[in-house]
N, C-alpha and C positions, 0 to 999 in steps of 0.2 A: 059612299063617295061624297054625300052633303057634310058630313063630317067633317071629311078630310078638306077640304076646302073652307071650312068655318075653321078648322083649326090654323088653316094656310095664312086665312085670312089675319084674326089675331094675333099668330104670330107677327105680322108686318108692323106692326105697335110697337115692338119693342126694340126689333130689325131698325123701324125709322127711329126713335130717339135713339140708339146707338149709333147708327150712319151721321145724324147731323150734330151729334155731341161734338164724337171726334171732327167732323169739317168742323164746327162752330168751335169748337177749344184752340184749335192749331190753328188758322186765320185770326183768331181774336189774341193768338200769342205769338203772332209772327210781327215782325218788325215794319215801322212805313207805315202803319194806319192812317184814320182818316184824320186824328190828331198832326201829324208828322205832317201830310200832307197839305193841314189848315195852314202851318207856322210855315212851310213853304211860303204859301200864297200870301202871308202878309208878308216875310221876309220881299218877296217879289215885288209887289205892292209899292213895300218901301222905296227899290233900286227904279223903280218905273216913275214913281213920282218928283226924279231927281233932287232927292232929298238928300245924296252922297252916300258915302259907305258908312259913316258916323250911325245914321238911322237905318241902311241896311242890316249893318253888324247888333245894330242893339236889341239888346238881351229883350225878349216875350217878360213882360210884367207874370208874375206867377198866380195871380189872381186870373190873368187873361188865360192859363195855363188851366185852374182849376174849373174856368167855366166854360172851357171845351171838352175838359173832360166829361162834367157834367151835363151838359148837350149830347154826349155820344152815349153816356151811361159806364164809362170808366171809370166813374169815380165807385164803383162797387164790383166786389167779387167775378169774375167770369162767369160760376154756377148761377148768380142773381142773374146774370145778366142774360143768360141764356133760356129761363123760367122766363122773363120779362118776355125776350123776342118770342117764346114759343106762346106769350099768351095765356100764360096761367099765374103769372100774378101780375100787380099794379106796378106798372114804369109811369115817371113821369113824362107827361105830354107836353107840359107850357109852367114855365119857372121867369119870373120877370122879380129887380130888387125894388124896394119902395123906401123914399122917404114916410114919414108919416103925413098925413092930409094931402099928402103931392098926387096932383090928378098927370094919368097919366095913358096913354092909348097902347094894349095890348093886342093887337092885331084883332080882324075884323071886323073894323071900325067900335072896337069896346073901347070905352074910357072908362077909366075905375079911378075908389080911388082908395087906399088905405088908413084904416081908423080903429083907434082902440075902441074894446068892448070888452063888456064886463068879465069876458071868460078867455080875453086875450085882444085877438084882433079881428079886423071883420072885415069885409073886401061890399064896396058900395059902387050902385051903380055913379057915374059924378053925376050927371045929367039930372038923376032923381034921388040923392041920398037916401031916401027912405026904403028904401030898395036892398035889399042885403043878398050878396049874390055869394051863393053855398058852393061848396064844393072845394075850395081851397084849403090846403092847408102853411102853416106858418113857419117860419125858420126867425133866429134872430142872423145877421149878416155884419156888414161891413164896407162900406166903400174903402178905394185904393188911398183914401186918405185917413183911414179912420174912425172916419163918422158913422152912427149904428145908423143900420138902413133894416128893414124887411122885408124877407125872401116869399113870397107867396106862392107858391106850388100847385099844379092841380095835378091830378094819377088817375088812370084808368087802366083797367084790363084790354089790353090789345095787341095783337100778335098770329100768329101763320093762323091758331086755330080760329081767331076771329074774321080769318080773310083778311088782314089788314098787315099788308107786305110792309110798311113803312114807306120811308119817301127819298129816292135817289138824291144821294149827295151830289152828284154832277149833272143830272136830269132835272131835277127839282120839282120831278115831278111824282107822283104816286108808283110806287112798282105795279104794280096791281094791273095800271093802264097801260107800262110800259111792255109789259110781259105778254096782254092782248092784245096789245097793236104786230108783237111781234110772233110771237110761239105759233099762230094759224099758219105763218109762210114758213119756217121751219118744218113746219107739220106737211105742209104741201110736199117741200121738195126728200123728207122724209118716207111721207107713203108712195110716193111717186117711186122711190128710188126702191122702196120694198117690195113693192110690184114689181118692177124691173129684174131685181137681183130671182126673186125665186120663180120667174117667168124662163127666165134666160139661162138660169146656173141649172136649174132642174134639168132643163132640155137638153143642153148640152153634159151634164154628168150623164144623163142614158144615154147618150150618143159615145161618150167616151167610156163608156162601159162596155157599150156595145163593138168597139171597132179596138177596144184593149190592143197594147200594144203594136197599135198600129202608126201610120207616119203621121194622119190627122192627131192620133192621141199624142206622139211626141209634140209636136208642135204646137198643138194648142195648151199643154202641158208648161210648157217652154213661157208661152205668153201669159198665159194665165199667173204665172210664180213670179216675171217679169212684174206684170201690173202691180201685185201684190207687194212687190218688195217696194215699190216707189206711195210713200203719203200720199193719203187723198189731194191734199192742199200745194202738194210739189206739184202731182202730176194736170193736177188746174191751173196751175200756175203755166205748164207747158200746154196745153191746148189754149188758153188766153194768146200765147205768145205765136203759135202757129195758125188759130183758127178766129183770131179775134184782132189782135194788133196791126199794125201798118204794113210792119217787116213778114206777116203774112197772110192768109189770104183775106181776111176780113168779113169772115163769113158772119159771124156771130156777134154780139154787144159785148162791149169789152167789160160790162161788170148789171151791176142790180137784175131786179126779177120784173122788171118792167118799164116801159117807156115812161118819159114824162107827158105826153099827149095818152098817156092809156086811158082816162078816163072819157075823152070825147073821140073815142072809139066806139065801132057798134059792137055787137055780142060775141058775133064770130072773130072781129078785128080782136076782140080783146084776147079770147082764146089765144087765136095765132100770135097772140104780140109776147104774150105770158108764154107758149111753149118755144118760143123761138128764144126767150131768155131763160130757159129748164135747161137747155139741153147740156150745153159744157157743165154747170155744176151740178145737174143729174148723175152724168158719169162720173165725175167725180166722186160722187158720195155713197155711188156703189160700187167703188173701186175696193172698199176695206172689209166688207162680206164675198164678194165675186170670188176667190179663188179657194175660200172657205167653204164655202156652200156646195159649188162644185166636184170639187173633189171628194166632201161628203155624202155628196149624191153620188158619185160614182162608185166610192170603196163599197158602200149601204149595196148599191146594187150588184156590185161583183161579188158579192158574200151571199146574197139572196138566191143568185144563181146559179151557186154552188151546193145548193142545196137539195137532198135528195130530191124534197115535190116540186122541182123545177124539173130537172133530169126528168125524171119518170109524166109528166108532162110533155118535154119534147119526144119523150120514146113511145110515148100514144100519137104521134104524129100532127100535135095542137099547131097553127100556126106560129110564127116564133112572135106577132105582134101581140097575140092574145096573150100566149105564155109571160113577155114582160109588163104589158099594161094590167091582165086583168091576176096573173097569177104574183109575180114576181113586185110591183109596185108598190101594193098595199104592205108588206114588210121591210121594204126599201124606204117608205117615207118617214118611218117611226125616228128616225133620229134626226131628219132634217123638221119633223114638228116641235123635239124637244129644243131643236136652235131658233125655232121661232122668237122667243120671248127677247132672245139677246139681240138679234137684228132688230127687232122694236124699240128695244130699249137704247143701240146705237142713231136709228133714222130720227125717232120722234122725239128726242134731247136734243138734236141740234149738233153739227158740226162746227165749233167758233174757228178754228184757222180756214176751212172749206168758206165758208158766210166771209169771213174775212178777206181772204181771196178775192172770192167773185166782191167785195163791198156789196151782198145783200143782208138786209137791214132784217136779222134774225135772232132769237133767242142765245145762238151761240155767239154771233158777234157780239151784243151787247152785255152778254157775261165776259168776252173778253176785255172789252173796254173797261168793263167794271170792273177785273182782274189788275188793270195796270194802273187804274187809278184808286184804287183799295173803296170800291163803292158797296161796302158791305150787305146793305138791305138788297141789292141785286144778286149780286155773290151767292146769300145765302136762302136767297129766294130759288135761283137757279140751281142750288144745294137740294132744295124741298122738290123740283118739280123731278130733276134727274134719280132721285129716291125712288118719290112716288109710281113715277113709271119701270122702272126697274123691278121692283118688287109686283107691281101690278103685271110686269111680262111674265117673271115666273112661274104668277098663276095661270097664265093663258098658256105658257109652254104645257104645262102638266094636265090640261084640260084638255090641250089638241093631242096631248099623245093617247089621253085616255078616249077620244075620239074616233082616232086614226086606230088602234089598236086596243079592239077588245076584249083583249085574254087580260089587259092591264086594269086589273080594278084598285084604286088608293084606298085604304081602309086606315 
């Protein structure tokens, strides 16, 4: 079985660079990038600084053109550019033009300044010329008038496998930081909702196994395929509107996962403030497993119990709770272990229209956001973690079956 799980395992190596090729090919070839969306913003720029439609309308200089490309890393192949983001070869980090001897401040308080040297050029600190600061390399350039300038470059290795997400185009802040401030409270109302679904869906599939064809089983039959057919994020949308809003009863906080006084709360205050703001998008997020689960527990157990050593069981006169807890259950649970991994992989990713809904401040919201505003390091950050867990449930699926069921050996 250790085999089969180091093989499990490896193979998710090539599973992920084939999962984030294709996201990473098809977003970086779809239209509206973060280019499109730059020239937006100065176009707006223009019309905001009442400059008229003269300078609204007018044409992006195509030098201005080539150094947004080159900022985003357009200006090279999609395959380059996808090696770069994954962190196995050198993208550039920091590109600034130079006159020659013109000192000039490169962010973080550097001044430099450019100068020839015997084997080309050479990047000095200004402060101390005697100082020669490495790591650059040289381009010849061009200002928009013509005049020769030089491009000085620096490259590094940096990308998903270096841990180093990049840096939100609309955040402007690190993904890295973005993604741990958020993926913990995703992850909250994820296992919360996990617990919930296979608490509740279990219990009621053997009850509806047990009372088959009865008026309980229609009925709850009826509601259970109800919920199902209505989005997680519609039917949040209708418990807001009934159990949160004006127009009705106002039980509940009409959005986020916590008060603004939460923090000069005591322990238990804080508790009850957080699950008082769980419970509508709780239900919500186990709306889109609940009638799946269910009725998988229940078909699993009406087939268990059709089985001769169940029969011959009740015909020894075993009570009938024994008969389905201790005889009937353990072969009834093998296929609600192998759905384990998929409910994992829907709770702990994050719902963005659910998050959206309630406005709590989650992994999935903030990939939406970065979905509409083309914030690619986010994007395909939320690319990498939705991957990783997915493949990582698979193995937990085939682990818990081989647990639950030990006639199952993986070889």
């Amino acid at each position: 079985m250790f085999q089969y799980f180091l093989r499990r395992l490896l193979l998710t190596i090539p599973t992920f660079f084939g999962c984030t090729l294709v996201v990473f090919t098809i977003v970086q070839l779809a239209p509206g990038g973060p280019i499109e969306q730059k020239m937006m913003q100065i176009r707006a720029a223009g019309q905001e600084s009442g400059a008229g439609s003269a300078t609204a309308n007018q044409t992006i200089p195509q030098s201005a053109i080539d150094e947004l490309k080159r900022q985003y890393h357009f200006d090279k192949p999609w395959y380059e550019r996808y090696v770069i983001w994954l962190g196995l070869y050198p993208g550039e980090v920091e590109s600034f033009k130079f006159k020659l001897g013109e000192t000039r401040l490169i962010g973080g308080g550097r001044s430099v300044i450019v100068q020839k040297s015997n084997n080309g050029y050479q990047v000095v600190d200004a402060s101390n010329p005697s100082i020669v600061l490495e790591g650059w390399e040289f381009e010849d350039a061009k200002s928009d008038a013509g005049e020769p300038l030089v491009r000085i470059v620096r490259k590094e290795v940096s990308g998903i496998f270096t841990m180093d997400f990049g840096t939100s185009y609309k955040f402007k802040k690190p993904v890295i930081e973005l993604v741990a401030d958020r993926l913990p409270i995703s992850m909250q109302f994820g296992l919360i909702g996990f617990i919930l679904s296979y608490s509740v869906c279990l219990y009621l599939g053997i009850l509806k196994a047990i009372n088959h064809n009865s008026t309980f089983d229609f009925i709850s039959s009826t509601l259970i395929f109800i919920a199902y057919s209505v989005p997680g994020w519609a039917f949040g949308a209708v418990l807001l509107v009934f159990f949160a809003s004006q127009s009705g009863f106002q039980i509940f906080p009409l959005g986020g996962f916590q008060s603004d006084d939460y923090f000069d709360l005591t322990l238990w205050e804080q508790i009850g403030d957080r699950a008082w703001h769980f419970v509508l998008p709780t239900i919500a997020y186990t709306m889109a497993g609940f009638a799946s689960l269910t009725m998988l527990m229940k078909n699993s157990l009406l087939e268990t119990l059709s089985q001769d050593y169940v029969r011959t069981a009740f015909a020894k006169g075993i009570r009938e709770n024994r008969v389905i807890w201790l005889h009937a259950m353990r072969n009834s649970i093998i296929p609600i272990a192998a759905h384990i991994g998929y409910i994992i992989g829907i709770f702990l990713g994050g719902s963005y229209l659910i998050e959206t809904a309630f406005n709590i401040e989650g992994i999935g919201k903030l990939s939406f956001e970065a979905l509409l505003s083309r914030d690619y390091p986010i994007l395909f950050s939320f690319t990498v973690i939705s991957v990783v867990i997915t493949l990582l449930a698979q193995i937990i699926s085939d682990l818990a079956i081989a647990l639950v069921d030990p006639r199952i050996r993986f070889k």
